[in-house]
C-alpha positions, 0 to 999 in steps of 0.5 A, a space after each residue: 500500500 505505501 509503496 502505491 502511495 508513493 508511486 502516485 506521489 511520483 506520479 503527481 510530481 510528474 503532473 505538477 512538472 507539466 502545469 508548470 509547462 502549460 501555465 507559464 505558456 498559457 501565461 505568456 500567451 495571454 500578457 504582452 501586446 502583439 502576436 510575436 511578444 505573444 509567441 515569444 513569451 507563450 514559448 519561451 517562459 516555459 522552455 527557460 522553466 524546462 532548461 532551468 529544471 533540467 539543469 539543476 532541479 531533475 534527478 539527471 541534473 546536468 549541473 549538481 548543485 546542494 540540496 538546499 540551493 535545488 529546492 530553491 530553484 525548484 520552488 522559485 519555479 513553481 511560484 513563478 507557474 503559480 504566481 502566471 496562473 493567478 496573475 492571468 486570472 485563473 485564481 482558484 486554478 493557482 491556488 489549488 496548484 498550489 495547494 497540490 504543490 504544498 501536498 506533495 512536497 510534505 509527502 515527499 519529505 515525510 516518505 525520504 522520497 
């Protein structure tokens, strides 16, 4: 039974790691004036947000950093999607991403995950 528990735990992490993915493009489409800012933004917020995550924060870092350092841009990375997705109006979605984000971070703390 844990060891279901903590796969799913794996399994909302996963899930997490793409709203980031589709609020910051959703974000990035819906501020700036004109198509191509659109276009820029809607694309490249969340490709930084990938490249940033695969360099330091996926457990295949390219770049090894402290834990403590790793859970800093992990988290500066999620409030940026939680903090797109209240900004563009979208306040209960934030909030529960929130909510969702806060959950499995306990989990993952409470399980050495």
């Amino acid at each position: 039974m844990m060891i279901m528990m903590k796969a799913a735990n794996l399994g909302l992490r996963f899930l997490l790691e793409l709203c980031i993915l589709a609020s910051l493009c959703y974000w990035g489409f819906h501020v700036g004036n004109g198509w191509l800012l659109k276009g820029v933004l809607g694309i490249g917020a969340p490709l930084l947000a990938a490249i940033l995550w695969g360099m330091f924060v996926s457990p295949k870092a390219s770049i090894t950093v402290s834990q403590p350092l790793q859970f800093i841009i992990e988290l500066v990375i999620f409030a940026a999607a939680i903090i797109a997705l209240y900004v563009t109006g979208k306040h209960s979605l934030a909030i529960c991403f929130a909510l969702f984000y806060i959950l499995h971070r306990i989990l993952k703390f409470l399980w050495e995950q």
